[in-house]
C-alpha positions, 0 to 999 in steps of 0.5 A: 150344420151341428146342432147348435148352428141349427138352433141359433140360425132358427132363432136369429129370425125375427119374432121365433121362439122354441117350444117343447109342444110334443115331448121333450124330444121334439124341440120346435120353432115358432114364429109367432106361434106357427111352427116352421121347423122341427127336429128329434133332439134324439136323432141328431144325438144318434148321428140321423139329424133330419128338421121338418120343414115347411116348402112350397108344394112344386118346390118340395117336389123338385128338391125330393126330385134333385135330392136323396136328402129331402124327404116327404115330412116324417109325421107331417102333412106330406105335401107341405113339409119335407124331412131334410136330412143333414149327415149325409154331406149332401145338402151345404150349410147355404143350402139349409139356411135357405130352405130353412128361410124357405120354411120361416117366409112360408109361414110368414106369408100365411099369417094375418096381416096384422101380425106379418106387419109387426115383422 
């Protein structure tokens, strides 16, 4: 997954919008203002693409446990977000798009009522 595959998978989910919050390195995805994934534009030019992203906490464990890719969150809250790594060419596109949906219904499902109704 290339950069712009990343960016536009991101944004094809209903109700997400990029931010630069941080830096203007860190680009950030929102859905609804919650973040649910993150990347150094950097480090994807320097050939070490990884995105934060959100995760269940047992799943996290099984997918640092089944993975070499997939890290405890770089600069994140170590329980609840993984770093993954994507140049490794261990982790399929499929694979990404899923923790990626993962990352977005984890953030959805903590979000008010109201505002997870306007989904």
């Amino acid at each position: 997954m290339n950069i712009e595959d990343y960016r536009n998978y991101c944004l094809s989910k209903k109700e997400v919008t990029e931010h630069f919050p941080f830096d203007e390195d860190t680009l950030v995805f929102k859905v609804l203002g919650k973040m649910f994934a993150l990347s150094s534009l950097k480090r994807w030019e320097n050939g070490e693409a990884f995105v934060n992203l959100k995760c269940d906490p047992e799943y996290a464990q099984e997918l640092r446990a089944e993975y070499e890719s997939v890290k405890p969150g770089y600069h994140m809250h170590k329980k609840l977000w993984n770093s993954v790594y994507l140049n490794s060419g261990e982790l399929s596109p499929e694979l990404i798009r899923k923790l990626i949906d993962h990352s977005y219904d984890m953030v959805v499902k903590g979000l008010p009522k109201k505002l997870r109704d306007s989904i």
